[in-house]
C-alpha positions in Angstrom: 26.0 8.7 -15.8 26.4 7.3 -19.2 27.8 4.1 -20.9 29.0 2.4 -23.6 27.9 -0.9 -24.7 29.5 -4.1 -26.5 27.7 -7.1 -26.4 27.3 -8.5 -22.9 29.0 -5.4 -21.8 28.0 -2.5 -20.4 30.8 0.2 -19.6 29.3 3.0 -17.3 30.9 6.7 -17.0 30.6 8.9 -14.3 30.8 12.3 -15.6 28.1 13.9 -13.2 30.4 16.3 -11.3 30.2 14.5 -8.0 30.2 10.6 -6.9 27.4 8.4 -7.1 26.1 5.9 -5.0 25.4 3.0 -7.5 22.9 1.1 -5.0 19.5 2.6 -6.5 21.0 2.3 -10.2 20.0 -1.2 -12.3 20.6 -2.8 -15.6 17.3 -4.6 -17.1 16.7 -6.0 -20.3 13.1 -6.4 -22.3 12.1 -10.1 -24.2 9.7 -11.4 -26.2 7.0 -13.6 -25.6 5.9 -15.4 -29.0 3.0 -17.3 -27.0 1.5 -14.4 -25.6 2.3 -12.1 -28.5 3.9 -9.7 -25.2 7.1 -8.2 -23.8 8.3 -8.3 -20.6 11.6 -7.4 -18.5 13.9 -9.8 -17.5 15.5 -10.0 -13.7 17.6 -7.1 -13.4 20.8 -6.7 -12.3 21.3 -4.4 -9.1 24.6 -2.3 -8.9 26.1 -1.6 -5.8 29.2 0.1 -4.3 30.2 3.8 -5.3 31.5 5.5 -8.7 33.7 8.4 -7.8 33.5 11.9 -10.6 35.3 10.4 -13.6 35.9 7.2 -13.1 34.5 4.4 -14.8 33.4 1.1 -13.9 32.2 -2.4 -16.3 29.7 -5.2 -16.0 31.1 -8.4 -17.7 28.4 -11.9 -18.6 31.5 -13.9 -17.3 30.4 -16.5 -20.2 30.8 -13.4 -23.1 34.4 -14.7 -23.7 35.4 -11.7 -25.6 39.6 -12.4 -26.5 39.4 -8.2 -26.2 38.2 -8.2 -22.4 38.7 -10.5 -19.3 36.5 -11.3 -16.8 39.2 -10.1 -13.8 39.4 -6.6 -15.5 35.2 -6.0 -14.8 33.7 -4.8 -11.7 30.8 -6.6 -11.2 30.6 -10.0 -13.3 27.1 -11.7 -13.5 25.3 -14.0 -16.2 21.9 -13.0 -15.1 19.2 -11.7 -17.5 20.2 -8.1 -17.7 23.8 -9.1 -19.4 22.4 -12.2 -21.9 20.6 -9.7 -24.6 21.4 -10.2 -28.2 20.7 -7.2 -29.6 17.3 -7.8 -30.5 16.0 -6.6 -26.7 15.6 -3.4 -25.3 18.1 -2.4 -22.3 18.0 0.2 -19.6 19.8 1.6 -16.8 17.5 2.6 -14.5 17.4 4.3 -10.9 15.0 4.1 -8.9 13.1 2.3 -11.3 13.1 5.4 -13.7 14.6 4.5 -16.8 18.3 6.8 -17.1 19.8 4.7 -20.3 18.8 3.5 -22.3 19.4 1.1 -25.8 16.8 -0.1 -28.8 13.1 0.8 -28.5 10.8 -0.5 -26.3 8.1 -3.4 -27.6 9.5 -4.0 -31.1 12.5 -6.2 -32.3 15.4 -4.0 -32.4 18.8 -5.3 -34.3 21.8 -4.0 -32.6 23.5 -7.7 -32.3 27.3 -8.5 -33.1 28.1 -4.9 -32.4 29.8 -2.9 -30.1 28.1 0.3 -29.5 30.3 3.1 -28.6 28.5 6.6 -27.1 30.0 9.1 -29.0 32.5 11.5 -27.1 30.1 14.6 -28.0 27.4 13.5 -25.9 27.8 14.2 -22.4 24.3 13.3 -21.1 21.8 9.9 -21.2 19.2 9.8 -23.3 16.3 7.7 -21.8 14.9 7.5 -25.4 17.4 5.9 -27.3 19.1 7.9 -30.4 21.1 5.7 -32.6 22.6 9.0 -33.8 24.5 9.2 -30.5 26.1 6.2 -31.0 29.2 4.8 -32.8 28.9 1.2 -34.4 32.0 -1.3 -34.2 32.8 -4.6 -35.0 31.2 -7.3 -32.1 34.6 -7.8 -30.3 35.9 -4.0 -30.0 37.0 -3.3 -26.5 39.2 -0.2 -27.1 39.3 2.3 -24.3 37.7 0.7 -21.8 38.3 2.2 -18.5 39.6 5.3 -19.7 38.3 8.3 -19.8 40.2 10.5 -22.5 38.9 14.5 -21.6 41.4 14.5 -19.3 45.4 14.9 -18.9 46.3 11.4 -18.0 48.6 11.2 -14.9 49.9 7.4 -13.7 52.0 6.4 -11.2 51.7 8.2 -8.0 52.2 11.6 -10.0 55.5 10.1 -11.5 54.6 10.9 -14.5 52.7 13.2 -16.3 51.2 13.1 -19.9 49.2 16.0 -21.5 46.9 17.6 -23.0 44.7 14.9 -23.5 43.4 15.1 -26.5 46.0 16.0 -28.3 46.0 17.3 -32.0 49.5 17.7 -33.0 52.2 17.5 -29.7 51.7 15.3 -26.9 54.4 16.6 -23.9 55.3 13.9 -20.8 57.0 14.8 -18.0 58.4 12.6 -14.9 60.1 9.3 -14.8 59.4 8.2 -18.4 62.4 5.8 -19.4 60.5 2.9 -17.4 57.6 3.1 -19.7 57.8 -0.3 -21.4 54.7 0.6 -24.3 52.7 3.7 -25.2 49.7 3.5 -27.2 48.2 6.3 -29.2 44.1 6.2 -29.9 41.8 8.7 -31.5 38.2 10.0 -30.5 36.5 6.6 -31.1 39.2 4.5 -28.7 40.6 3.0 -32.4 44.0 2.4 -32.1 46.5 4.4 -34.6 50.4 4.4 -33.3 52.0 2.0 -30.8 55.6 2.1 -30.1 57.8 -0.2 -27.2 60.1 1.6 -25.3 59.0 5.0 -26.2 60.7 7.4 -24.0 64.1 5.4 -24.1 66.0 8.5 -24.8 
């Protein structure tokens, strides 16, 4: 399992090969006590349900109000400590109370707020120590290519309709029932989007 993060968001990937049982997994986020001088963790937020290989799931604070991201297209929606950091906490994804995931450092003041953190598509494992260097840094409201995973040929519609490879350097080649397609989109690595075009497979 790894994720992506913006803000009050936490997109998680399952790329382990197999599906997982989310039930044992938690988000939990580390604050600061200024009259004890002390850190401690914050209630966390239990997952629940199942992930099948590939698929990918978010967790929304409802009250975020990102304009990029709406609270019906989240999985699990909750306000509760684990999805109010800042960016000056520390955040894990834990299982089993074994830390997976994780974001910042632990007892300092990190300063990761008003940005979107974006794991880059090279890394294919968590880091339980986090690595800045694994990371992409975005703007605070960038929600491209969420739930979407882009290592794979992209196939919608009951089979109808077929798009590949994906990525793509130079030729992208669909097949199927295309002329109903209403928009097509185009986005590089980082989810940034570079060509759009309506009615794209009119002819």
């Amino acid at each position: 399992m790894k994720e992506r993060v913006i803000t009050k968001l936490w997109k998680i990937v399952n790329k382990t090969g197999h599906e997982v049982d989310l039930n044992n997994y938690s988000i939990r986020v580390q604050y600061y006590n200024s009259t004890s001088d002390s850190y401690y963790f914050g209630n966390s937020f239990e997952l629940e349900g199942k992930v099948p290989n590939n698929e990918t799931f978010v967790v929304l604070n409802p009250k975020s109000a990102l304009s990029c991201y709406t609270n019906n297209d989240a999985r699990f929606l909750t306000a509760g400590d684990a999805l109010t950091f800042s960016g000056t906490q520390y955040v894990e994804l834990t299982y089993k109370s074994t830390t997976v995931d994780a974001i910042g450092s632990k007892f300092v003041s990190n300063s990761y707020g008003d940005v979107s953190l974006y794991r880059k598509n090279t890394v294919t494992q968590p880091n339980a120590t986090f690595n800045i260097g694994e990371w992409d840094s975005y703007g605070v409201n960038y929600c491209q290519n969420l739930g979407t995973l882009s290592a794979s040929d992209v196939i919608l519609a009951g089979n109808e309709i077929k798009i590949y490879p994906n990525p793509a350097y130079d030729n992208i080649f669909v097949s199927g029932k295309a002329e109903s397609v209403k928009s097509a989109q185009v986005l590089d690595f980082s989810g940034k989007l570079i060509y759009s075009e309506q009615n794209p497979f009119k002819n």
